[in-house]
KEKE-3310 file (N, C-alpha, C; in steps of 0.2 Angstrom, whole numbers, plus 5000, padded with zeros to 4 digits):
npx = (4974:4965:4956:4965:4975:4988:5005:5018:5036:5053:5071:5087:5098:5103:5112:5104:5104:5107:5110:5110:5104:5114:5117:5128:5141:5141:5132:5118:5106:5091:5093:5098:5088:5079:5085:5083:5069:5067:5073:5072:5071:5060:5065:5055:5037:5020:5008:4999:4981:4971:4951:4936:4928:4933:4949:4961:4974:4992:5009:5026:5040:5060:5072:5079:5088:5082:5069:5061:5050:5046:5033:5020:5010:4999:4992:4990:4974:4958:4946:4936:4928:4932:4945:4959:4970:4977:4982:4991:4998:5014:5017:5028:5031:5033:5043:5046:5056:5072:5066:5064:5060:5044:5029:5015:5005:5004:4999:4994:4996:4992:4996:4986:4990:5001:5009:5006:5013:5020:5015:5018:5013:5019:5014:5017:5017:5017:5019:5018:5026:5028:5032:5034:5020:5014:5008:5016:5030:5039:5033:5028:5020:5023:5028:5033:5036:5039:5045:5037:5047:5059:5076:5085:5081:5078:5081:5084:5095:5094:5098:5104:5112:5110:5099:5092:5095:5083:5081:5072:5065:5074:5074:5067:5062:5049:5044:5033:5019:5005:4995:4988:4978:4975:4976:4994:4996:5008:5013:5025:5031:5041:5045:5048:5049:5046:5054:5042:5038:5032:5019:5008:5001:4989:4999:5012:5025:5028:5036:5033:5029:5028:5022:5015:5000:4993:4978:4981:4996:5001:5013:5023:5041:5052:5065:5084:5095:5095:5095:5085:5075:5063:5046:5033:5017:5003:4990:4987:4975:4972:4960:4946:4932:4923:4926:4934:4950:4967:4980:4989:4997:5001:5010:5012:5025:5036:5049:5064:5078:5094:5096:5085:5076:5084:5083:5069:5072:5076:5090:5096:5097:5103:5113:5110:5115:5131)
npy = (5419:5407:5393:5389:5390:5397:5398:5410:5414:5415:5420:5423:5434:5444:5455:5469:5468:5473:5463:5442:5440:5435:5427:5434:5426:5434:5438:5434:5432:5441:5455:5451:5446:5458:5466:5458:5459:5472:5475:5485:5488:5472:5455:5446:5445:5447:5437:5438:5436:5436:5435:5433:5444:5442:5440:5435:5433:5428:5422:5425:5425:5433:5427:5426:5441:5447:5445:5433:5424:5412:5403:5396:5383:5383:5396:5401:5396:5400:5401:5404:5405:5391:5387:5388:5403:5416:5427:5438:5448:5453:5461:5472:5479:5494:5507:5508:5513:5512:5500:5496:5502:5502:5497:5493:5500:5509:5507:5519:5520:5531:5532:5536:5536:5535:5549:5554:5544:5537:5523:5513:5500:5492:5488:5473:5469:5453:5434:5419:5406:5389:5372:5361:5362:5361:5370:5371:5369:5355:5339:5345:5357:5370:5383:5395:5412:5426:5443:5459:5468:5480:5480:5478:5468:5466:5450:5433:5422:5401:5388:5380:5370:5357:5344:5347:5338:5336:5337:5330:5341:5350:5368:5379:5394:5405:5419:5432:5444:5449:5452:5448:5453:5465:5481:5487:5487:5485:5477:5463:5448:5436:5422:5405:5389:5372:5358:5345:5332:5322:5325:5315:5321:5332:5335:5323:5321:5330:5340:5342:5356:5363:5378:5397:5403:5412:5414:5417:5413:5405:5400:5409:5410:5400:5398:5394:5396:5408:5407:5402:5386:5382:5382:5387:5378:5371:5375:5367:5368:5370:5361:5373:5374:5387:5396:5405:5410:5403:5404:5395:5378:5367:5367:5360:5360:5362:5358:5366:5369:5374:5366:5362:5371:5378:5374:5378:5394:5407:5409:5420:5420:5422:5412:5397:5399:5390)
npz = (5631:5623:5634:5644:5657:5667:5674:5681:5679:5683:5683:5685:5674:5662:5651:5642:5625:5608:5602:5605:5621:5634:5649:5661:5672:5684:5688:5698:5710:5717:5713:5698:5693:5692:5685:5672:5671:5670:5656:5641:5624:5629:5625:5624:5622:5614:5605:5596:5588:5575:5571:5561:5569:5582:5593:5599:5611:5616:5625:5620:5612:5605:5596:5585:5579:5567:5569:5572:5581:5595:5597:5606:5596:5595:5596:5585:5585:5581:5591:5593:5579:5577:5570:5559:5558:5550:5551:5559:5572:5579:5597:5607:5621:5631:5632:5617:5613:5604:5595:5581:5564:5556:5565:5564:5571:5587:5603:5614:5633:5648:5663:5676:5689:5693:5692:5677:5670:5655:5644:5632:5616:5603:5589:5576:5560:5556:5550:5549:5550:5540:5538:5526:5523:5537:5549:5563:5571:5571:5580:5592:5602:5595:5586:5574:5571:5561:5562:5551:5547:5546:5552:5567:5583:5600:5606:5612:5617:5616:5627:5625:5609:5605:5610:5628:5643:5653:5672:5686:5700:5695:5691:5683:5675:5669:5660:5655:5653:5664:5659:5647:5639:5641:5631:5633:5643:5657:5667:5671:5674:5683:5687:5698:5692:5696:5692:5687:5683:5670:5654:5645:5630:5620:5609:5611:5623:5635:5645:5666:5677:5693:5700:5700:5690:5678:5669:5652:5648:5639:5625:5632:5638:5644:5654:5657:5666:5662:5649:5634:5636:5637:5627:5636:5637:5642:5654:5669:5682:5700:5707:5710:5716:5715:5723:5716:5707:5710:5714:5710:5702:5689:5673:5656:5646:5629:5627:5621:5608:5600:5589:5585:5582:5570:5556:5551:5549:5541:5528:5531:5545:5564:5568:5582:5598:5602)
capx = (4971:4964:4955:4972:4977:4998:5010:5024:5043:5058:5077:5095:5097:5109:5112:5100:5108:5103:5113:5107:5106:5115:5121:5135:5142:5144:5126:5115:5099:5086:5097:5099:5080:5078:5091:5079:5064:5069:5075:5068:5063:5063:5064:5046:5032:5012:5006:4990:4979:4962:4947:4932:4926:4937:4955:4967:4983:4997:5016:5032:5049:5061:5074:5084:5089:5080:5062:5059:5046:5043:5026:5015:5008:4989:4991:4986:4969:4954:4940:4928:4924:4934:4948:4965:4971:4983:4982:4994:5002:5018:5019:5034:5027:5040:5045:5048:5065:5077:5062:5064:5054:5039:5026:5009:5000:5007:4995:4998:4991:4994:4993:4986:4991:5008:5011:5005:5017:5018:5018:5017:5013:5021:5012:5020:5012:5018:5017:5019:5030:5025:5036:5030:5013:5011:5009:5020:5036:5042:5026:5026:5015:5029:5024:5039:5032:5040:5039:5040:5052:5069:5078:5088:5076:5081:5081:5087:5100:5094:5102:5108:5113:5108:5091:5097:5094:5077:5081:5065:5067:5078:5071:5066:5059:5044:5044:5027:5015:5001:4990:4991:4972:4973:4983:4997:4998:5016:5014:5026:5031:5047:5041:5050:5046:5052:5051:5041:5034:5030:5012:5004:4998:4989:5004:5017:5027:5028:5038:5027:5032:5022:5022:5009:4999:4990:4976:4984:5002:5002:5020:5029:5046:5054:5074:5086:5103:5096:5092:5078:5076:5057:5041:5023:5012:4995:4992:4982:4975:4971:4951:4942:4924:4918:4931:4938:4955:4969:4986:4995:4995:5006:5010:5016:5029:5039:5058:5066:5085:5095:5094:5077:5071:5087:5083:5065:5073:5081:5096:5100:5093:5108:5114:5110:5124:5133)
capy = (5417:5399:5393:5389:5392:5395:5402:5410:5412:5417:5420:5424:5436:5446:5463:5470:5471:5472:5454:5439:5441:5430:5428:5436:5421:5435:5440:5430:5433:5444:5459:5450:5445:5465:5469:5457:5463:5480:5479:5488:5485:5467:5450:5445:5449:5444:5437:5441:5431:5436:5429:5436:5446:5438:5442:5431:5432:5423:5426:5423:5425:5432:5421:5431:5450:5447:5447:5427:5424:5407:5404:5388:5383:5385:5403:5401:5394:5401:5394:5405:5403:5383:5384:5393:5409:5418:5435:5439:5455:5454:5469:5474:5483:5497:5514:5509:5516:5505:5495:5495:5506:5496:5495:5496:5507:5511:5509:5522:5522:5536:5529:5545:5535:5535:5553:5552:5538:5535:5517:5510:5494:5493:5481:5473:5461:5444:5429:5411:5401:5383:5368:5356:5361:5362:5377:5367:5365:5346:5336:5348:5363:5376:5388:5399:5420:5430:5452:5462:5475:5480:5484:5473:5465:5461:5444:5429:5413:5396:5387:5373:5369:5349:5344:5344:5334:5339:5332:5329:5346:5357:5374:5385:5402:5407:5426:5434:5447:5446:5454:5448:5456:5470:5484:5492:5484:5484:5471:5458:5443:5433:5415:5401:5384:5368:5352:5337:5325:5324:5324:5317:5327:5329:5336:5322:5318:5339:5341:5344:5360:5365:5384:5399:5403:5417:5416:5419:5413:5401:5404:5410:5408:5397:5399:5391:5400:5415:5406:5399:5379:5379:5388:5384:5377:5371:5372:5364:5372:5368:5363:5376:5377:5393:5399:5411:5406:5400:5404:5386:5373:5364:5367:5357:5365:5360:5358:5367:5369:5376:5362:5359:5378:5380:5373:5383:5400:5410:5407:5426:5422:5420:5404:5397:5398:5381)
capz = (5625:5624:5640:5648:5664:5667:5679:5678:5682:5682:5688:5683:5669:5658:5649:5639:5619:5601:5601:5607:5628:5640:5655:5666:5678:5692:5689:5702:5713:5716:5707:5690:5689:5692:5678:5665:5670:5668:5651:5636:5623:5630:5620:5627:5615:5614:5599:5591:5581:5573:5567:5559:5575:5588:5595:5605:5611:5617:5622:5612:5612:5600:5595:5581:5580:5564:5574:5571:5585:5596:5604:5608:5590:5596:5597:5578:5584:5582:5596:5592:5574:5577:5564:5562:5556:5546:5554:5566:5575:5588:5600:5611:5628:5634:5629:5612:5611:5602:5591:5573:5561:5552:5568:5560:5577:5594:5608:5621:5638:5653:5672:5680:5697:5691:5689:5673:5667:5648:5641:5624:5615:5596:5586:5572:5559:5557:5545:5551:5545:5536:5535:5523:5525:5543:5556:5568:5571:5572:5583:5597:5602:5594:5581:5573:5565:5557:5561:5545:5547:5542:5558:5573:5586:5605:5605:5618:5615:5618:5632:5621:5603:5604:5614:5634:5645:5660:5677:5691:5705:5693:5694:5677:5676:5664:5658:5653:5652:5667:5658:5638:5636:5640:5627:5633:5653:5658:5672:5667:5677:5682:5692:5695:5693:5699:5687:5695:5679:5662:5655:5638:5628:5611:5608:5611:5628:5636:5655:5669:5681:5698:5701:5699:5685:5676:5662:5647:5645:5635:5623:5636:5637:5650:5654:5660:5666:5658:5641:5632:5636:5633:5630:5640:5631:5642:5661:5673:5687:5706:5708:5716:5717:5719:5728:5715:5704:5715:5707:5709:5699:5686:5667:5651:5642:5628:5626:5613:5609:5592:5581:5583:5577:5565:5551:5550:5549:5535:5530:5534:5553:5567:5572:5587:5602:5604)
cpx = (4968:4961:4959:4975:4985:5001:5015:5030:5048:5064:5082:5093:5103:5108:5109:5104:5104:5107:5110:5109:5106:5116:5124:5135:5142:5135:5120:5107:5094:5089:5097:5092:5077:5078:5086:5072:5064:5072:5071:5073:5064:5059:5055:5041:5026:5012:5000:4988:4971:4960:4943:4926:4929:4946:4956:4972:4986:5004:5019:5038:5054:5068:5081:5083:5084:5071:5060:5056:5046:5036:5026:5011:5000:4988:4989:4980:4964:4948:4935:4924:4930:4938:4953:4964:4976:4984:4984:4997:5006:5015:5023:5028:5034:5039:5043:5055:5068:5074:5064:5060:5049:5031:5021:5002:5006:5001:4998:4993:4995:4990:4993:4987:4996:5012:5009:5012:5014:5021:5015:5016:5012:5019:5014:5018:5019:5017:5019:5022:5029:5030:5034:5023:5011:5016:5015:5027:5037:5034:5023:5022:5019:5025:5029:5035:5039:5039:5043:5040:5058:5071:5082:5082:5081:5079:5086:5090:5096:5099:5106:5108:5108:5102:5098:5092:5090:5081:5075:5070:5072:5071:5073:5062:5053:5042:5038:5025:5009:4995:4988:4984:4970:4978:4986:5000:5006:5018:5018:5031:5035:5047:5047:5047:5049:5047:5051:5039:5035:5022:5012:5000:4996:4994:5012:5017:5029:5030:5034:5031:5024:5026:5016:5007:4995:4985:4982:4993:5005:5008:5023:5036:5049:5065:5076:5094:5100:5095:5088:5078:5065:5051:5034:5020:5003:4997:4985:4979:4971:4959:4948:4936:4923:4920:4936:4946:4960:4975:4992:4993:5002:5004:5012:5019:5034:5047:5059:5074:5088:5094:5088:5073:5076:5086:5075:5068:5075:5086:5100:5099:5101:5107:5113:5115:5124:5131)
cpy = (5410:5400:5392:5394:5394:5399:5405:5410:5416:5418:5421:5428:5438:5451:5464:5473:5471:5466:5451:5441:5434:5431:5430:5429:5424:5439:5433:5434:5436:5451:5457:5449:5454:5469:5465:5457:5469:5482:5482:5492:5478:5461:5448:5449:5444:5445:5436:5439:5434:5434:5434:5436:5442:5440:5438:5434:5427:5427:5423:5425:5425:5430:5424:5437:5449:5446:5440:5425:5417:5407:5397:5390:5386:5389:5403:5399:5397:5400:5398:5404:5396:5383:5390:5396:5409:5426:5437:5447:5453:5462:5467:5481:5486:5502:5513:5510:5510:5500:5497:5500:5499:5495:5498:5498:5506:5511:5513:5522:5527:5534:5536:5543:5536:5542:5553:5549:5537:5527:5515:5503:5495:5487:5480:5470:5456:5440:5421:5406:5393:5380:5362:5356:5364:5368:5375:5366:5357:5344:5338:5354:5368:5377:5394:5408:5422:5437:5452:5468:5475:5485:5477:5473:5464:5455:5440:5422:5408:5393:5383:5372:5362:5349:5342:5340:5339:5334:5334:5335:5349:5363:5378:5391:5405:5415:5427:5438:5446:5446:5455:5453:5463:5477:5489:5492:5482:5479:5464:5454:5437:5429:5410:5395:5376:5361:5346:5331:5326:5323:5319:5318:5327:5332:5332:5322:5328:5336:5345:5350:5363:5376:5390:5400:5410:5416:5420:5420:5407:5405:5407:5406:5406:5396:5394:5393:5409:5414:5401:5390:5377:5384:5383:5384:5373:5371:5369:5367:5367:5366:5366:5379:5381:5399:5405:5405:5405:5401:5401:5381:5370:5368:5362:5361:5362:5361:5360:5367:5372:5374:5361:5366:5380:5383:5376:5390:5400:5410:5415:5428:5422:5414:5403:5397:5390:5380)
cpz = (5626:5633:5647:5653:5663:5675:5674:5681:5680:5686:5684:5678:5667:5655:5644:5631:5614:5598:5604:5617:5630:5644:5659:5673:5684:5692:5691:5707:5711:5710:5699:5687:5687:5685:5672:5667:5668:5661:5645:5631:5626:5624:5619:5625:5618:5605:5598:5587:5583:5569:5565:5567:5580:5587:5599:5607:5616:5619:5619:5617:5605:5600:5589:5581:5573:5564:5570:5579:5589:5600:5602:5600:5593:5597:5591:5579:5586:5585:5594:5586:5573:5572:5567:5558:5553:5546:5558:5567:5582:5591:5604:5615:5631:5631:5623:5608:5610:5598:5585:5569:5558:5556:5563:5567:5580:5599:5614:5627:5646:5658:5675:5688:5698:5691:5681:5667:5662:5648:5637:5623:5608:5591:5578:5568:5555:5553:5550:5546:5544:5535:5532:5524:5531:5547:5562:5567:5576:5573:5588:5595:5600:5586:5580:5567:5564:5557:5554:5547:5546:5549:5563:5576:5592:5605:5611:5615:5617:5623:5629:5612:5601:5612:5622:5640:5652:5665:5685:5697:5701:5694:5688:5679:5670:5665:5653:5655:5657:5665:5649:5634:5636:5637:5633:5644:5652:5664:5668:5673:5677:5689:5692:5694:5693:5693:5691:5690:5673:5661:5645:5635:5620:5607:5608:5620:5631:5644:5659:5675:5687:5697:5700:5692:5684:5669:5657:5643:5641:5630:5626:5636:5642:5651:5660:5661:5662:5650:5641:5632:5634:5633:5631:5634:5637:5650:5664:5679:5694:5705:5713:5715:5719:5723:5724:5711:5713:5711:5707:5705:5694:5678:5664:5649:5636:5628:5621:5614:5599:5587:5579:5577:5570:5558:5548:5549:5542:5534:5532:5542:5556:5568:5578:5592:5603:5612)
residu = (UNK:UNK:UNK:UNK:UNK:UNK:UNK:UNK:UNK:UNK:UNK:UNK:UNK:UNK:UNK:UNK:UNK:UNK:UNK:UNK:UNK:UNK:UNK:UNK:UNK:UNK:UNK:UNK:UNK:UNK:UNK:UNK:UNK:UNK:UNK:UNK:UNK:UNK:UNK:UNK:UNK:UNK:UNK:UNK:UNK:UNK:UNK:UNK:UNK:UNK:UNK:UNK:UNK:UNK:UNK:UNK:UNK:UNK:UNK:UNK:UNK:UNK:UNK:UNK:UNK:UNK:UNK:UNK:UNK:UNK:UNK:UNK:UNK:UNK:UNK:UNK:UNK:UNK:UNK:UNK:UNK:UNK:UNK:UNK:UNK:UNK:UNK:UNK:UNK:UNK:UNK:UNK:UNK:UNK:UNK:UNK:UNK:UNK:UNK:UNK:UNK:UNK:UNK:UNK:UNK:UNK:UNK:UNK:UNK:UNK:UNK:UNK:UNK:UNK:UNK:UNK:UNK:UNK:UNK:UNK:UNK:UNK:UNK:UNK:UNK:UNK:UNK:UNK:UNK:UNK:UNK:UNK:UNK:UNK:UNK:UNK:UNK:UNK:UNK:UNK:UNK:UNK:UNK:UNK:UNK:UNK:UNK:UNK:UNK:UNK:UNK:UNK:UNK:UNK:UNK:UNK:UNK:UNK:UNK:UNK:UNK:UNK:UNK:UNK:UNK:UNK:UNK:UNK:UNK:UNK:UNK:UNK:UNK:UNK:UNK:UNK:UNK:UNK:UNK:UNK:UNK:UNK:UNK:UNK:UNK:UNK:UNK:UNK:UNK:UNK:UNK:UNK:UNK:UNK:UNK:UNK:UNK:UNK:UNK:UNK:UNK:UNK:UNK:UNK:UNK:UNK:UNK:UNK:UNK:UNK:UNK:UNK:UNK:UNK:UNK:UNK:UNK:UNK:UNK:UNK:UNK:UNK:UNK:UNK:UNK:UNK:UNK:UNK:UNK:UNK:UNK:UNK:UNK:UNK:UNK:UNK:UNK:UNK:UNK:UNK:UNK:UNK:UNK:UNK:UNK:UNK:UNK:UNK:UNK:UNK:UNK:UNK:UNK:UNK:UNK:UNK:UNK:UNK:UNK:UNK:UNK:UNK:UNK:UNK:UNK:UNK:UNK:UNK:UNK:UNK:UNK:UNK:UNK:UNK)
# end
């Protein structure tokens, strides 16, 4: 979406419910990334913002069983006619099986390389939720939706209740979609990334992480043990003239944690885990 660059990431996982997903202690390496790549429907959604002729998208993450969404706030901005929107749609990429009633289409696509493999993408539409006015949650790039539908949502825990603490060479993982533009692509992507800075940003003070990138993940959901500690918000890419993209470089990303999203939500949402 946006002309932003990112990577992605990923590592450690947990078992796929219709409750919040955490982590198992005895679940470790390449095996546990398998197990949350592999789940379906999974928490990791693309968010969809339209303009008067123009479509974006973005990823997300959802956050309650009650399909309460987070992304990078600028997935609301419209660059081509220069202003925001109030026109959204989630999708969930997968089977299907296990979503909710209420999607407003299904895109279906048949890989004839695949044997002809079926795969879906269940689009949902969305409101954006406003606090005191503003699109944004707090001073950062976070931006909290809303699906409408009457149903459970898979959904993923927060790492922490209270803001936690970043330290320089920890090692996050960013979960995303390779390919956010194109309907119904199942390619999805589980990177890690190791934190080396901070940057400032017109959003505030964002932690800087080196690793690969992919056009269009902005909102992405960044983990830490298997839950949610921040989601990507802008990246910066390697200079390469001429030579074609290059898929290293650095992101910003914001930090999030329970208290911070709580108090936006419904009072019918889940609590976040302590």
């Amino acid at each position: 979406m946006t002309n932003i660059r990112v990577l992605f990431s990923v590592t450690i996982v947990f078992a796929l419910s219709l409750a919040p997903i955490a982590v198992r202690a005895d679940e470790e390496g390449l095996d546990a990334i398998k197990r949350l790549a592999a789940t379906d429907p999974k928490p990791f959604v693309l968010v969809e913002a339209s303009g008067e002729g123009s479509v974006s998208r973005g990823q997300g993450v959802v956050i309650t069983p009650q399909g309460h969404v987070l992304s990078a706030g600028h997935v609301s901005w419209d660059g081509t006619n220069g202003r925001f929107t109030d026109k959204f749609r989630i999708s969930f990429r997968g089977t299907g099986k296990g979503l909710p009633e209420g999607a407003v289409h299904a895109h279906k696509t048949i890989f004839s390389d695949r044997e002809d493999a079926v795969f879906f993408e269940h689009y949902y539409s969305a409101t954006l939720t406003q606090q005191n006015g503003s699109r944004f949650v707090g001073t950062g790039d976070l931006a909290l939706f809303n699906i409408k539908a009457n149903g459970t949502f898979p959904c993923i825990d927060f790492y922490s209740k209270k803001k936690p603490k970043v330290r320089m060479g920890e090692v996050f993982h960013l979960c995303h979609f390779s390919f956010p533009h194109k309907p119904a692509e199942p390619t999805f992507l589980i990177n890690p990334l190791e934190i080396v800075g901070v940057a400032q940003t017109t959003s505030g003070i964002q932690y800087l992480a080196k690793g690969y990138y992919r056009l269009g993940s902005s909102g992405g959901a960044i983990l830490k043990d298997g839950r949610l500690i921040g989601i990507q918000s802008a990246g910066y890419t390697v200079n390469a003239k001429d030579i074609g993209e290059i898929p290293m470089g650095l992101i910003s990303f914001q930090l999030v944690w329970g208290d911070l999203i709580e108090s936006h939500l419904t009072p019918a949402a889940s609590k976040p885990r302590k």
